[in-house]
C-alpha positions as CSV (number, residue, x, y, z in Angstrom):
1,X,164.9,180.0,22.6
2,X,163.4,182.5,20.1
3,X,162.8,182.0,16.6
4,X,165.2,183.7,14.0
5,X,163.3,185.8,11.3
6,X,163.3,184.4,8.0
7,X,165.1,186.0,5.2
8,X,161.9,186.0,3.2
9,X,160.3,188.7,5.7
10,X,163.1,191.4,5.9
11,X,163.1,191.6,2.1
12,X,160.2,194.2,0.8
13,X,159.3,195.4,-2.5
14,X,161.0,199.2,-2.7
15,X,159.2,199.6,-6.3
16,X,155.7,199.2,-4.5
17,X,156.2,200.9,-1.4
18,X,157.5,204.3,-3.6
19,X,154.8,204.1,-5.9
20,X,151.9,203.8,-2.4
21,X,153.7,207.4,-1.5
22,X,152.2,208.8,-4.8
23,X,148.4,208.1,-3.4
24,X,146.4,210.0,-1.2
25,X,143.2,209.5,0.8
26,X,140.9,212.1,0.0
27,X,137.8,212.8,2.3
28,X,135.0,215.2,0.9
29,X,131.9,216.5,2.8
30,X,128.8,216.3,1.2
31,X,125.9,218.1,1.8
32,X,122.4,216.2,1.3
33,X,119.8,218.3,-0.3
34,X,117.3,216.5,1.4
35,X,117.9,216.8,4.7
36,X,120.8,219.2,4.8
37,X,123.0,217.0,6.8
38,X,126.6,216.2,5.6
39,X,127.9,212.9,4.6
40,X,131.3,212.2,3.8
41,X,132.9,210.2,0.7
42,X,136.3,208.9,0.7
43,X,138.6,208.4,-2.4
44,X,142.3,207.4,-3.0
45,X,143.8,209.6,-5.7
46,X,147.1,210.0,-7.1
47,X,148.7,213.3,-5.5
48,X,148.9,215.1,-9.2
49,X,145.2,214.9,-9.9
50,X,143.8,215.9,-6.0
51,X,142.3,219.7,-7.5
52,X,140.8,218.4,-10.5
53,X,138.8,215.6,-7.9
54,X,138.1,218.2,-5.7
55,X,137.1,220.7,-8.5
56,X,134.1,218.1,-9.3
């Protein structure tokens, strides 16, 4: 016989899960100046400020 789900695991917090949707991963190529390859740096930014990170 299977095990019935807790209560405790269908319940999620709403508040925390809208406020993840305002993020965004953000990955950048870098050039190095010594070598000339490219190297890549990743940030989480809120979604408003994405062209002033990218403006850096």
């Amino acid at each position: 016989m299977a095990k019935a789900a807790s209560k405790n695991s269908k319940i999620k917090d709403t508040k925390a899960a809208a406020d993840a949707k305002n993020w965004t991963k953000v990955i950048r190529a870098v050039r190095s100046a010594k070598s000339g390859a490219y190297t890549f740096k990743e940030s989480i930014v809120h979604k408003d400020k994405i062209k002033e990170h990218l403006g850096q």
